[in-house]
Each structure stands twice: as structure tokens, then as C-alpha cells.
C-alpha positions in Angstrom: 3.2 5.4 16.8 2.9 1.6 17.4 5.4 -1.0 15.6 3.8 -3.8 15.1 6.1 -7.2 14.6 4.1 -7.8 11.0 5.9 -4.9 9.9 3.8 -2.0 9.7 3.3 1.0 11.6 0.1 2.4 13.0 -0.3 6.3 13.3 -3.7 7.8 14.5 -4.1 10.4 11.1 -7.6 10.4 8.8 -5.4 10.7 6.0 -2.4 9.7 4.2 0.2 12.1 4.7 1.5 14.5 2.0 4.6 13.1 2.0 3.1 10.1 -0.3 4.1 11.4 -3.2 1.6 8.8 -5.5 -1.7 9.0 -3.8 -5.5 8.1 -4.5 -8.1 9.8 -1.8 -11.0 7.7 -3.1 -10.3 3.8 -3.1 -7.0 1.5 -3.3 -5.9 2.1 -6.6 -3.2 4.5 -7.8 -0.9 4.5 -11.1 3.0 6.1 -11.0 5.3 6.9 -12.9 9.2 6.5 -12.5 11.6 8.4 -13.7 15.0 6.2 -13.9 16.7 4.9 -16.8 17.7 2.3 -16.8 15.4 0.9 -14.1 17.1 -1.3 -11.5 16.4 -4.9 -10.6 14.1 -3.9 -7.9 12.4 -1.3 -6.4 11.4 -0.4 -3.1 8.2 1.8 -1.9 6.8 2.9 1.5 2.8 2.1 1.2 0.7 3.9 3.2 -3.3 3.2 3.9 -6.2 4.2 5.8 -9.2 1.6 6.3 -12.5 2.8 5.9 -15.6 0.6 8.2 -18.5 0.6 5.8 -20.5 -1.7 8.2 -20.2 0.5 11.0 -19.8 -2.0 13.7 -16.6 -2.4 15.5 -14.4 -5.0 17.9 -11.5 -6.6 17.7 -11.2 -7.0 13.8 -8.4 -8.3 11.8 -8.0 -7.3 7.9 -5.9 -8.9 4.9 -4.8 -6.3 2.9 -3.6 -7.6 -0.2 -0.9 -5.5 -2.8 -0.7 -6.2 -6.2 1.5 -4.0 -8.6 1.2 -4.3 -12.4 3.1 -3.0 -15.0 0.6 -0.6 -16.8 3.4 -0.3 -20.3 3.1 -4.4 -20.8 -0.1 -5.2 -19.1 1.3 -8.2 -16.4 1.6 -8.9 -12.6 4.8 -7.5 -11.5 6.5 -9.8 -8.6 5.7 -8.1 -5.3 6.9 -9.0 -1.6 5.0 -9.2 0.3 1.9 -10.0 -0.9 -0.4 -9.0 1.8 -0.3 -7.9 5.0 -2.5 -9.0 8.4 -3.6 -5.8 10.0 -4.7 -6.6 13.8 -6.6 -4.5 15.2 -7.8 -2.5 12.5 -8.9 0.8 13.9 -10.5 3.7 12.9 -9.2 7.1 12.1 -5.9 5.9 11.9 -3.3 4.8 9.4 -0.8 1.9 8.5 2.2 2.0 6.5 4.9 -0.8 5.3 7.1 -1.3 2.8 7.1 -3.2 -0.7 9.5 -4.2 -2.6 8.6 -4.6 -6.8 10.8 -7.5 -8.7 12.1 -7.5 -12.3 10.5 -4.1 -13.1 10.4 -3.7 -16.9 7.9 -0.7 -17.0 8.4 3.0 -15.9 4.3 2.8 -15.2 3.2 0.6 -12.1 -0.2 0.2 -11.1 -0.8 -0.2 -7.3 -3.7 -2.3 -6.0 -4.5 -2.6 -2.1 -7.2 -4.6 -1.4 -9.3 -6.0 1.6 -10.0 -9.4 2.2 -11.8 -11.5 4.3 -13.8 -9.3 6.4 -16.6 -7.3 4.7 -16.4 -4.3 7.4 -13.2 -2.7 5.6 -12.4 -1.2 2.7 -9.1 0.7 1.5 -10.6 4.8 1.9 -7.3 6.1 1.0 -3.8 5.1 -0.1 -0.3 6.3 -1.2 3.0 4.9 -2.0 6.7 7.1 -2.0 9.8 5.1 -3.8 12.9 4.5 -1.1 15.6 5.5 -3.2 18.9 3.8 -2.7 21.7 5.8 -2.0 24.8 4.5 -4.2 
């Protein structure tokens, strides 16, 4: 496992791990649903993703992944930090997780969205999220 100081992780797998609880195997879109009442201020979620190269071509790539969560009950952006993420290198056959924090979550329905930007090459193949529960 590498660390990276951008705060992910890197992990050589060819698929998210079962221990994603929320997960979508085709794309970067997945929809959960929490169970707490009443919700807290925040919320915090381990993301997990695996890049797919649809050029084929490799080197020394770098990849914006961008996360945006909405609240699916009330149809608006729900504050997320961080925003994005810079993945260098991206490899192949290997996954990257980090965490997320949602702000002022009004919804028990979230929409997550994990997007890449700025380099054709990649695209989000899979993705899943688990919610960090805070222990009182």
C-alpha cells in the first residue's frame, strides 16, 4: 500500500473491495441511503475508486478526480470537502481510496458523483463509498 501525502491510498486490486458497503461496478455514480435520525451536522465517508484507461496508452499520467454529493430528497449540491483529488501516477489495475466529509446534510438520500477531469485517458470503472461512524 502506498500513502500518498494528497491523502489517498493506492492498493494494487481490480476492484473495489466488498467492504464498500455503497458501490456501483459500472461508472462513478452511486445513490445511499442513511439510516440516522436525526442526521448529524456532518458526515464522513471512505471513497474508494478504480480508474479505467479507455485510450489505452500509458506514462506518467496525472488525473483530477472530482466528488460531488447531492442530496437526492431536496434535489441540491450538498457541501463536500474536498472537492477533488489529484491522483499522480494513475495506474492500472489498482485502486485509490480517501475520505470525504458531507456538510449540513438535510437528506437521508445522497447521490455520489466521482468524476475525471482533465485527461481524456481515465474514466471512473468502479466506485464505492462506507460511512466512518463516530463513536460517541
Amino acid at each position: 500500500m502506498h500513502t500518498s501525502t494528497s491523502g489517498y491510498a493506492v492498493l494494487p486490486s481490480t476492484q473495489v473491495p466488498a467492504c464498500f458497503n455503497h458501490r456501483a461496478t459500472a461508472g462513478g455514480l452511486l445513490t445511499i441511503k442513511l439510516n440516522e435520525s436525526p442526521l448529524p451536522k456532518s458526515l464522513r465517508f471512505k471513497a474508494c475508486i478504480m480508474l479505467l484507461n479507455i485510450i489505452g496508452e500509458t506514462g506518467a499520467d496525472r488525473c483530477s478526480i472530482w466528488i460531488e454529493i447531492m442530496d437526492k430528497q431536496n434535489d441540491f449540491k450538498v457541501r463536500c470537502t474536498p472537492i477533488s483529488r489529484l491522483i499522480y501516477p494513475v495506474l492500472t489495475e489498482h485502486i485509490y481510496t480517501f475520505e470525504v466529509e458531507a456538510e449540513d446534510v438535510t437528506s437521508t438520500e445522497l447521490l455520489f458523483q466521482f468524476t475525471s477531469r482533465y485527461n481524456d485517458k481515465w474514466k471512473i470503472g468502479e466506485c464505492g463509498v462506507y460511512q466512518i461512524l463516530e463513536v460517541p
